[in-house]
N, C-alpha and C positions, 0 to 999 in steps of 0.2 A: 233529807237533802243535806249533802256535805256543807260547812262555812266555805268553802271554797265556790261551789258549785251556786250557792243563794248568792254569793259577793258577785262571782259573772254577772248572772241573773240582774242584779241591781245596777251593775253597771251598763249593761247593753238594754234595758230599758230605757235609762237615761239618754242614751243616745239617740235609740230609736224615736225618744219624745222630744229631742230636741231637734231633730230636722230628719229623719227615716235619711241621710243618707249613709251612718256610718254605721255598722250593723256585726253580730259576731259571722253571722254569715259570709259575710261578705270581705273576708277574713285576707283580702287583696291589699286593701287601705292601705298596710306597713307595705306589704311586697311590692306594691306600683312604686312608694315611695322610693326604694330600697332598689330597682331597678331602673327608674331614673338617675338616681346616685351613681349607680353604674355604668350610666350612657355616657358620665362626664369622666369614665377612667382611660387611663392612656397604658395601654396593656406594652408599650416598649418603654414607658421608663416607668410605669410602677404607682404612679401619681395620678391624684386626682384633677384636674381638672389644668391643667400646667402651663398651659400658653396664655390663661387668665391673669392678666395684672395685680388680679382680688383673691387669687388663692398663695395662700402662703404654702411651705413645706412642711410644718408641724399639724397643718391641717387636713392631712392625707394621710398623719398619724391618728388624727381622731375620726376620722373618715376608717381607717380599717378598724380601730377600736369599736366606732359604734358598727362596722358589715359583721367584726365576731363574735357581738354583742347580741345581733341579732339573727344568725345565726345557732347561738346555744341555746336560744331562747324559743326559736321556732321550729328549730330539729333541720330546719334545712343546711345543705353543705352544698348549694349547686354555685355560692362560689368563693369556694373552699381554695381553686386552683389560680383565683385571681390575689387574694390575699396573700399568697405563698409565693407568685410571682413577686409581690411588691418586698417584702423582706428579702428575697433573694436580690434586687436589684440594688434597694434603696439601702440595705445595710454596708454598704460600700464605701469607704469614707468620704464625705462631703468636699464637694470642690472650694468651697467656701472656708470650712474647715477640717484642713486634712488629719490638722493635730488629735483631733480624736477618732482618728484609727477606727472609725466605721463602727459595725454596729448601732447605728443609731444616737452615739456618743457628738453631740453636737457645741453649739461655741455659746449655748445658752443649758441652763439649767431644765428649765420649761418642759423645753423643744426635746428633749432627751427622753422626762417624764410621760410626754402625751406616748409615743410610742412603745415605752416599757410596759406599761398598762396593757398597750394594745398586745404586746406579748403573751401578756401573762392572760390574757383571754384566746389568744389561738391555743397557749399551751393546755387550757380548760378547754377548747374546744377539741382539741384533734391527739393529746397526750403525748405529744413530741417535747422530749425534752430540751431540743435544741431552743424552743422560744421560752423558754422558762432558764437555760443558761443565758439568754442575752437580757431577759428581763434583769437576771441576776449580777450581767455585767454593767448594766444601766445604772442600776442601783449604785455599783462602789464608785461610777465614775463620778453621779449624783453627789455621792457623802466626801468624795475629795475636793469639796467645795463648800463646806460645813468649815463655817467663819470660826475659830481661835480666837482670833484677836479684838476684833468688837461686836457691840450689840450682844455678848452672853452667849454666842452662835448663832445657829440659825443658817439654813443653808441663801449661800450669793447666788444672783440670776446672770445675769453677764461673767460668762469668764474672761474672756478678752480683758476687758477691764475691773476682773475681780471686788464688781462693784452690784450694790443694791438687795439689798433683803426684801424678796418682793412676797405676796402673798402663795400666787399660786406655784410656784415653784417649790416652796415647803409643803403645798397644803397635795399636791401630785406625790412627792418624795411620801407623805404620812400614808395615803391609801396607796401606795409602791410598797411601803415595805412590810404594812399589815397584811398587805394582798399577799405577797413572798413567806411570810409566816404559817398564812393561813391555808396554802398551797404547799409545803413543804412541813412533814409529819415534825417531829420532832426539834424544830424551829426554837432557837431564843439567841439567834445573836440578830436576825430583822426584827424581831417581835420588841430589843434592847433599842435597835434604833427606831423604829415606830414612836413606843413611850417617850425617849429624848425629845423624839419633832414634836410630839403634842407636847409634851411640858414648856418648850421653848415657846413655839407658837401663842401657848393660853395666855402666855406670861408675858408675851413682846406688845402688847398693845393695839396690836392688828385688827384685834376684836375689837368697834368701838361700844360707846356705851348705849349706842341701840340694837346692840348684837350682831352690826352687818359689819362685812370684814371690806375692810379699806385694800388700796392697791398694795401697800406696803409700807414699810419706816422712811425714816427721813435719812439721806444716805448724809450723815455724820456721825460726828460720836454721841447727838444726843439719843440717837434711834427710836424715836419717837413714832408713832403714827404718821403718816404726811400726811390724812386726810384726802388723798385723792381718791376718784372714784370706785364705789361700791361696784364693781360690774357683774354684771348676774353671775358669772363663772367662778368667781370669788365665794360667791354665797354656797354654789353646789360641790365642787370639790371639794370642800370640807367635809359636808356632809356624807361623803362615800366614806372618805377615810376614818370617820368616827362611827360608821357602822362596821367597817371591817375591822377596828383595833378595838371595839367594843364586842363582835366576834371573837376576835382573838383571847380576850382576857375575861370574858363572862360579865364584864361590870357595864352593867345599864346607866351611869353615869354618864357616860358617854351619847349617850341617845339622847341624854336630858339636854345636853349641852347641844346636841346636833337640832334636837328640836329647837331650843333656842332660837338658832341662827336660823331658821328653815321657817319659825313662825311671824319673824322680821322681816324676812325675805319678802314671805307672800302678802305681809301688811304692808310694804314700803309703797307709797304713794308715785317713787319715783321709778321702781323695776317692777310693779303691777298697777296697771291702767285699764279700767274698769272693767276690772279681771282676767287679763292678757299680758301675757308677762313681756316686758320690755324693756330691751335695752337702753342704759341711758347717753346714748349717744342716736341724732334725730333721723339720721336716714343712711342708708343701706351706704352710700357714697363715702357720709363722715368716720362709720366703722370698718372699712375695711383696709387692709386685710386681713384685720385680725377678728375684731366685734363681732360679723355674722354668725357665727361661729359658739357664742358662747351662751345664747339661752339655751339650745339644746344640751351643755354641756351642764346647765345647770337644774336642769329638768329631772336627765341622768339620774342624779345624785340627789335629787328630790324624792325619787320616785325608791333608789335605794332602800331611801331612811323611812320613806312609808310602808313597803315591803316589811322592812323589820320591827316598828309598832303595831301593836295587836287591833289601834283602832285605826288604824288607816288614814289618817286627818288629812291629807292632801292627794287622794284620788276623786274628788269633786275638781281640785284644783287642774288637776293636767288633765283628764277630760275635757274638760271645758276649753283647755285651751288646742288640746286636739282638736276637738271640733271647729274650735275658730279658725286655725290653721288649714285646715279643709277645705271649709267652705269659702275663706277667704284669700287665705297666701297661697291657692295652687291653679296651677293652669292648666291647659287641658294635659298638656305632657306628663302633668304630678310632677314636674316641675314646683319647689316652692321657695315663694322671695323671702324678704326679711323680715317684716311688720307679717306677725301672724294674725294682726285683724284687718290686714290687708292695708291697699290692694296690691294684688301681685305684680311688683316691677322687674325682678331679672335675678334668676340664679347663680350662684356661683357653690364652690362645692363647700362654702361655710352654710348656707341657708341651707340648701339640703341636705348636707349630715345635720345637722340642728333638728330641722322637720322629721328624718331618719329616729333621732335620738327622740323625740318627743313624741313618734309614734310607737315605739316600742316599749316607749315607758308608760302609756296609755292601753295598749294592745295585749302586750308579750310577756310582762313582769308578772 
């Protein structure tokens, strides 16, 4: 028996023994999920869920991120034609902000990165190199926002007001441009900017001293930490990006350091509650519209950096919290809320790409 084929094995007992409902069999679990997600799309403008007051616009970036996500992952393309409708709409320049001439080029740094991503996974899914040029134009609009003048660098989140060194806006740009390297043969001018974001990053303080990464510096000249909240998304986007620039470069350094941050994560008392990973913000109401959104994001990226260690250390962890999510955040629609240990109060398309994201990293990976 293959190591692959005993690891299923291992895993799909576990499940079975922990409530016969979630089975390899029964191989629907992601797809119910993943087709609710798509009852909430709006096939004339491109977006998910859009007349909601709770879905943002960056969130329908991570919404097609994790539909090509899971799609490369399950062999299916049935909907390959919806994906492709929403880039052709939504790369359009924003009415909000027109100054970035579209493609996905936005008036935040962020907002920019979730969608680049999502490129560079259509461009792995379907070989069109037109999403792997906008991923590529995402990118320079990205680094024309890499601070000069204070904090050492370090790319700014607000461009409007050319203000804030935030975490995930660097920590999107590091797995951006490792991704771009590692998708493009003969690569070393992203693979040059990759290394700069992580050396800046390691070095800025972000990181605190119990390995979980704060929201960002303090927007002065001392650039300090501010201390504000670890949010679970903070924890996992890193961890993508340190597996792909530790792809990129052969040095398992970088793992070491991903694990770090990944075995902080899963010990923090405050974003895991008695084994269910949780946002620290108290109800679906106080994080939106941004919070729902973001354990699955860092699930994701957990599930990355367990893929790439040979012992697997946190597939107990997202299991587990698959199954809670299940049994507890979904309703009969497969519809799922915010609290994966329930109980289920009300969808929006952050909970369900999150529950999307955390059954493909449990299922499909």
């Amino acid at each position: 028996m293959s190591t692959l084929l005993r690891w299923t094995v291992c895993c799909l007992s576990f499940l079975s023994a922990a409530s016969g409902e979630i089975n390899r069999k029964d191989d629907n679990v992601t797809r119910a999920a993943v087709d609710a997600m798509m009852a909430l799309y709006d096939n004339k403008t491109g977006l998910w869920d859009p007349s909601n007051p709770g879905s943002s616009w960056w969130q329908s970036g991570v919404a097609l991120w994790a539909l090509s996500e899971y799609m490369i992952k399950s062999g299916s393309k049935d909907y390959l034609t919806q994906a492709m409708n929403t880039v052709e709409i939504q790369r359009a320049p924003l009415s909000w902000w027109p100054e970035g001439g579209g493609d996905f080029r936005a008036d935040s740094t962020d907002d920019t990165g979730w969608w680049a991503l999502a490129m560079t996974s259509l461009y792995e899914l379907t070989g069109d190199e037109e999403y792997l040029n906008i991923a590529k134009e995402d990118e320079a609009y990205m680094f024309d926002y890499w601070n000069t003048t204070t904090c050492g660098g370090g790319l700014i989140w607000s461009i409007p007001r050319r203000a804030y060194h935030n975490a995930i806006s660097n920590e999107l740009y590091l797995e951006l441009t490792a991704k771009l390297h590692n998708l493009i043969p003969g690569d070393t001018y992203y693979l040059n900017h990759s290394l700069m974001e992580w050396r800046w990053f390691n070095n800025s303080g972000m990181i605190n001293s119990q390995n979980l990464v704060n929201d960002g510096l303090t927007d002065d000249t001392a650039c300090v930490n501010n201390g504000m909240t670890t949010w679970t998304y903070n924890q996992g986007v890193i961890l993508g990006g340190l597996v792909e620039l530790s792809k990129a470069t052969g040095d398992t350094s970088y793992l070491d350091k991903a694990r770090k941050i990944a075995d902080a994560a899963v010990s923090s008392t405050t974003l895991v509650q008695d084994g269910t990973i949780t946002e620290p913000c108290s109800s679906e109401e106080d994080c939106e519209p941004n919070g729902t959104a973001f354990k699955g994001i860092f699930v994701r990226g957990l599930a990355k950096l367990n893929a790439a260690l040979d012992d697997h250390p946190y597939q107990t962890v997202i299991l587990n919290n698959a199954q809670a999510a299940y049994e507890n955040a979904r309703n009969g629609s497969n519809f799922y809320g915010f609290l994966w240990q329930g109980p289920f109060d009300e969808v929006t398309i952050g909970t369900q790409e999150a529950a999307v994201d955390l059954l493909v990293a449990a299922f499909l990976n």
